[in-house]
C-alpha positions in Angstrom: 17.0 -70.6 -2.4 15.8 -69.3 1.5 11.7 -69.1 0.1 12.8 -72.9 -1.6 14.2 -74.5 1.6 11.1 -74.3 3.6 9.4 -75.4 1.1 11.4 -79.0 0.9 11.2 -79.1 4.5 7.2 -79.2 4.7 6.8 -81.0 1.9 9.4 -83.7 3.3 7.7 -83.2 7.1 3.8 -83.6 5.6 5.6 -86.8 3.2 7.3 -88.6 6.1 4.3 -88.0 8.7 1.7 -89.2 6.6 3.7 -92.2 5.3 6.6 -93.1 7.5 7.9 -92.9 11.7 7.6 -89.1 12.9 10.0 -87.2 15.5 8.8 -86.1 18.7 11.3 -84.8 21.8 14.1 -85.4 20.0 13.0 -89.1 19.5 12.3 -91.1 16.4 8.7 -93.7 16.4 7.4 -95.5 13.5 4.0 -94.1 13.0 2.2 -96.9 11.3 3.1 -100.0 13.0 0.7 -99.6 16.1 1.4 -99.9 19.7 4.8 -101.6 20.6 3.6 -105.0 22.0 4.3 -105.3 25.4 6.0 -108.5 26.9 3.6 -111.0 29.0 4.5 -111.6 32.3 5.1 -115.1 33.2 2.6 -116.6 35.7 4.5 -119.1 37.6 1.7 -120.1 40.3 1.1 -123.4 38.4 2.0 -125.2 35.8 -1.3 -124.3 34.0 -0.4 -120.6 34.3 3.0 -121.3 33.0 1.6 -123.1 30.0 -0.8 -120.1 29.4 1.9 -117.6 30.1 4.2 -119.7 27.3 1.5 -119.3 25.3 1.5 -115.7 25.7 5.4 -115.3 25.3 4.5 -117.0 21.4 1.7 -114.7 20.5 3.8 -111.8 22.2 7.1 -112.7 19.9 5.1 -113.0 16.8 3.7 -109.3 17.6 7.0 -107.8 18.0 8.6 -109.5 15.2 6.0 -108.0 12.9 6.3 -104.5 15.2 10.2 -104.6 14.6 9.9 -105.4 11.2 7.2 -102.7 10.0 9.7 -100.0 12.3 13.3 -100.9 10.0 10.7 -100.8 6.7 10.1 -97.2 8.3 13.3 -96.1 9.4 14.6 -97.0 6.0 11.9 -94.9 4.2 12.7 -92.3 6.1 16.5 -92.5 5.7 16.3 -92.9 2.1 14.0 -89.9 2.1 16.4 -87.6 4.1 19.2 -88.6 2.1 17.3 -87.8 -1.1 16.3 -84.7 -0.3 19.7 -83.5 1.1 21.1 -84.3 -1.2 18.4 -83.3 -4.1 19.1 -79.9 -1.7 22.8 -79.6 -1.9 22.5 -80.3 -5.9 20.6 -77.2 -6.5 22.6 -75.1 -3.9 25.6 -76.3 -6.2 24.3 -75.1 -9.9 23.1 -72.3 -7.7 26.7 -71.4 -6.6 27.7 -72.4 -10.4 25.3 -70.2 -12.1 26.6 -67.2 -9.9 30.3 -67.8 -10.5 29.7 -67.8 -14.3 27.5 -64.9 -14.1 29.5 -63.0 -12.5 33.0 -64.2 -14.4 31.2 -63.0 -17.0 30.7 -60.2 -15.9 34.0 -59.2 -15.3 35.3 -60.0 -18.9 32.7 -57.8 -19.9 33.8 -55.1 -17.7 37.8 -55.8 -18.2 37.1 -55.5 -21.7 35.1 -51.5 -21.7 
């Protein structure tokens, strides 16, 4: 079980950073859904420069839709991931534990019974 563990946890690490977000500082980022689109500042000198700025704020909130959308695809990958390997984890711990337990009940029939 200790030489499988780090085994699961680079092959889940190299997994999750070449497909889904990746942790850095103690921080989760989606790693494929580019740079985080920056809000446009509105120009309020004229109404020209308003209009242009307007049409700014409606290329910028099609950008972050997408952005926001391609992150929750991510974070779920990565959740589901987690999750399945926990828990694939915890599963082999337990017929681990199991297989121990009716080794060594056996065992001890064997040995009541000399």
């Amino acid at each position: 079980m200790k030489q499988s563990f780090p085994i699961l946890i680079f092959l889940l690490l190299a997994h999750t950073s070449s497909n889904a977000g990746t942790l850095m500082n103690g921080a989760w980022f989606p790693s494929g859904c580019g740079e985080k689109p920056e809000p446009p500042i509105i120009d309020s000198t004229s109404t020209d420069n308003f209009n242009r700025s307007v049409d700014a704020i409606n290329e910028w909130q099609d950008r972050a839709l997408e952005y926001n959308s391609c992150l929750i695809k991510e974070a779920n990958a990565d959740s589901a991931l987690i999750t399945k390997t926990a828990n694939d984890v915890q599963s082999k711990f337990q017929k681990e534990i199991d297989r121990v337990v009716t080794e060594a009940d056996k065992v001890r029939v064997d040995l009541d019974n000399k």
